[in-house]
C-alpha positions in Angstrom: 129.3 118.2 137.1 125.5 118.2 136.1 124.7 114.3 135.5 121.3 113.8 134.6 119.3 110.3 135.3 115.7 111.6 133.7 114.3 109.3 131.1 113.8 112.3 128.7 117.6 113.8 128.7 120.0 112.6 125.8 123.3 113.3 124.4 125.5 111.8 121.4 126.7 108.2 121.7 130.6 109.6 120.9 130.1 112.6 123.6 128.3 109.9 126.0 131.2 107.1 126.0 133.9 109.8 126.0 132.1 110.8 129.2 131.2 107.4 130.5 135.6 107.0 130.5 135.5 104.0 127.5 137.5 106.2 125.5 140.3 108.8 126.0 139.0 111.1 124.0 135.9 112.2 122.0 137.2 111.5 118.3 138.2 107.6 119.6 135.0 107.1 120.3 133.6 108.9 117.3 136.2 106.2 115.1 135.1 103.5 116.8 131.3 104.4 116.4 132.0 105.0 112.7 133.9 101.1 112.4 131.2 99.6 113.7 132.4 98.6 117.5 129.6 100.3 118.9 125.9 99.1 118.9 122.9 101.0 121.1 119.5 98.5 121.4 120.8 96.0 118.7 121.8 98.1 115.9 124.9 99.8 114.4 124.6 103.6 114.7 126.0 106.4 113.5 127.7 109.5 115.8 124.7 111.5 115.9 122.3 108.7 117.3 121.7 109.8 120.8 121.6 108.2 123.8 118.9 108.0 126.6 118.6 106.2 129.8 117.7 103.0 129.2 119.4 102.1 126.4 121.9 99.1 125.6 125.3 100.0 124.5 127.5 97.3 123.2 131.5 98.7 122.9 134.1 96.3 121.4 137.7 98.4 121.9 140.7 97.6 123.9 140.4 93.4 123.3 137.1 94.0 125.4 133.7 93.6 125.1 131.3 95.8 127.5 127.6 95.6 127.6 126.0 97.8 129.3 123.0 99.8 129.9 122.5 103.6 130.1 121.7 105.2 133.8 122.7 108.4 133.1 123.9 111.3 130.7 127.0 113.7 131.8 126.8 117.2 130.7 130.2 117.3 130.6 133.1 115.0 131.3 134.1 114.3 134.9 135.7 112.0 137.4 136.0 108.2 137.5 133.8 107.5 139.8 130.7 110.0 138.9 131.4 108.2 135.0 131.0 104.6 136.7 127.0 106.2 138.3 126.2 106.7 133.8 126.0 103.0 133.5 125.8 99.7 135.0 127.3 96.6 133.0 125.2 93.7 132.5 126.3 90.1 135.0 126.9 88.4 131.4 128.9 91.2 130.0 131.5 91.0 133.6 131.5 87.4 133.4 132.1 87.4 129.8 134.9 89.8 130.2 136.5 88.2 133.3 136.8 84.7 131.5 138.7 86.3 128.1 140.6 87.7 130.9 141.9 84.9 132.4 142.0 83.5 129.3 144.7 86.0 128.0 146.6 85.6 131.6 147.3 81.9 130.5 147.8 82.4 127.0 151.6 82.5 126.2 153.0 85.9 124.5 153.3 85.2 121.2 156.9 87.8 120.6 158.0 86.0 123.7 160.4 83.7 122.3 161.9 86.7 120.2 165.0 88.6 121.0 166.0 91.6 119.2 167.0 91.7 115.6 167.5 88.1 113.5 170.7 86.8 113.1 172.5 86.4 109.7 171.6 83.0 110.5 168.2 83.3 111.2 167.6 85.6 108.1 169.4 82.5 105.9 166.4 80.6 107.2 163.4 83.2 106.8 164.5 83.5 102.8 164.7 79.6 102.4 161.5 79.2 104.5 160.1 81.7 102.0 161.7 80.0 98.6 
């Protein structure tokens, strides 16, 4: 795998985070480019803004928010760990992300207290809660 860490080399935004492993495939992260989740420098982009090193990519997908900054552009897509060498989050963007995450881990499941189907019972009380 050819990965390329010169200023001048760029590659699509969808092809470089379906590289970089933030998506499972291409077309996710050409959807979530499209909806808006993904900002490079500041602004909202479109699938055919390209990428170079240097660059800040903000990706909202998967209840997570990553901000990074580009290293490197993939010819194609590899391994794990040559797609962790493309980018190096920023110490706001971990600690921001760790803290949601505990956050979550303390948070009680909200269909935790449901079991299965209502009851004939329970569905008398949904349609008077609802009347």
């Amino acid at each position: 795998m050819n990965v390329d860490f010169e200023p001048h080399a760029r590659l699509r935004i969808d092809k470089w985070l379906w590289c970089a492993r933030f998506f499972k495939t291409r077309s996710l992260a050409a959807e979530a480019v499209e909806r808006g989740r993904v900002e490079v420098n500041g602004q909202a982009i479109k699938n055919s803004r390209e990428v170079k090193p240097g660059d800040t990519v903000v990706i909202e997908a998967y209840q997570q928010r990553w901000e990074v900054v580009v290293k490197g552009i993939a010819g194609a897509r590899g391994p794990a760990a040559v797609a962790q060498t493309l980018y190096e989050e920023t110490a706001a963007s971990t600690a921001k992300r760790e803290q949601t995450a505990e956050q979550r881990r303390y948070q009680n499941e909200p269909t935790a207290q449901l079991q299965g189907r209502p009851t004939k019972r329970d569905r008398r009380r949904m349609d008077d809660f609802k009347a």
